[in-house]
N, C-alpha and C positions, 0 to 999 in steps of 0.2 A: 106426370112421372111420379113414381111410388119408390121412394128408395127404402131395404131392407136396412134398420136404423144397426147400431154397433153402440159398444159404448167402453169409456175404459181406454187399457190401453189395445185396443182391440181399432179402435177411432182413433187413438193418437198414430197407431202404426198405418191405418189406411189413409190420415191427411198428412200424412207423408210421403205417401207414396207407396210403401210396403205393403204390398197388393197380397202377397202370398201369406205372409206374418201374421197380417191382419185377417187372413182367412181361418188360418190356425188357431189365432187365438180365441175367436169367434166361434169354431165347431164349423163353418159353414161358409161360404164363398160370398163376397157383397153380390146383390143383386139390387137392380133397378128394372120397374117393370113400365115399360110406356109405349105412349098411340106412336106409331110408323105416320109419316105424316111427307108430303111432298116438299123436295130439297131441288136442287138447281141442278141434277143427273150429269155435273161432271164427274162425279167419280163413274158411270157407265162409261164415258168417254172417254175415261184415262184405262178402262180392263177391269175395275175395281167399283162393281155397284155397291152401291151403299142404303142401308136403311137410315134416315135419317128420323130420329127420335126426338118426340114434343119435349122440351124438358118447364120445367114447372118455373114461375117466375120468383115463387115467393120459396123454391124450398130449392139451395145450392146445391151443384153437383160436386161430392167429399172429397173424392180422389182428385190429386194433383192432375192439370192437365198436362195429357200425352197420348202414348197407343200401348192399348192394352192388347193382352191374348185372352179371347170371352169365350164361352159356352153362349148358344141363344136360344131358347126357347121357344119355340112356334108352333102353334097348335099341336100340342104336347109331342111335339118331335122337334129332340133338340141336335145343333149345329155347333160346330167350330167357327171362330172367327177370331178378328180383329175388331177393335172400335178404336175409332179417333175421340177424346175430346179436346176442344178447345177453340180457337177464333179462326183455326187456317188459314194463317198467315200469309205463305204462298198466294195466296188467291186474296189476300187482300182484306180477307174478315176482319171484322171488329167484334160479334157478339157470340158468346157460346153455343158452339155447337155438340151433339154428339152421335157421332153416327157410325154404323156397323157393318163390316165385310162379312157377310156367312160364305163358309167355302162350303161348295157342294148345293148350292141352293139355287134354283130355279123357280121363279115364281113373284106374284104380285101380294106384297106384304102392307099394302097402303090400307089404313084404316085398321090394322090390327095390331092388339096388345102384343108385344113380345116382352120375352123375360133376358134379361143381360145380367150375367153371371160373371164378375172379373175376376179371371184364376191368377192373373201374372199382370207384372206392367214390362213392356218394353222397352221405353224409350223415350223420353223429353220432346213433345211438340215443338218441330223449329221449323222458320220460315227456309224452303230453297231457295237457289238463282235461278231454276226450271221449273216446268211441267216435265220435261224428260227426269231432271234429277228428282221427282218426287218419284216419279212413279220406278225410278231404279229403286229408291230407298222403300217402296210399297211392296215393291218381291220379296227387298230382304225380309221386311216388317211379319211378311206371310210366311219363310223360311221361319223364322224366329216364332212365331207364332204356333206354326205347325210343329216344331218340336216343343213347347213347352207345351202344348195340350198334349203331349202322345203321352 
């Protein structure tokens, strides 16, 4: 994982959360560029595939964990999305994950750099009491998502 470094209050606004602020202040949208790497393909089996991203052991991921509304970049044709970070509680994680919904996207992303661009944050990662209640709150996440990229 390669993250686009910030610094200022440009980095105070993004380890807070303030996804957009921190974009502004910056000139430029965070980005994080990393390997697609093979995940445990429940989010295909909840309607909701996911790229799941290597992330780097010795270098933290800045923003608060939650779900963002992302741009992705893939062989220079970029995407709308979502990305989750965090331990996905739901299901019982323990160690940081982060991994991205492209809408519109069909296709084997395994073994390839992509680029994640966070325009917005959504929403505070929280454990449900379902699999159903996740994946109602995954429509909305996507509803909320696709208007704040439009």
């Amino acid at each position: 994982m390669c993250a686009i470094p910030y610094s200022g209050r440009a980095q105070e606004a993004l380890s807070r959360g303030s996804i957009r602020e921190a974009n502004e202040l910056s000139g430029s949208p965070y980005r994080i560029r990393a390997l697609v790497v093979h995940g445990n393909h429940l989010g295909s089996n909840l309607g909701f595939p996911t790229a799941n991203l290597q992330l780097a052991e010795n270098r933290p991921f800045v923003p608060p964990m939650g779900v963002y509304a992302v741009k992705v970049a893939v062989d220079q044709t970029n995407y709308g999305g979502m990305a989750n970070a965090g331990i996905r509680p739901t299901l019982g994680g323990k160690t940081m994950t982060l991994e991205v919904h492209l809408f519109d996207f069909s296709g084997d992303l395994y073994g390839k750099i992509v680029e994640v661009s966070f325009m917005d944050r959504i929403r505070d990662e929280r454990k449900f009491d379902s699999l159903e209640d996740l994946v109602k709150q995954l429509h909305m996440d996507k509803a909320d998502a696709l208007r704040l990229l439009s």
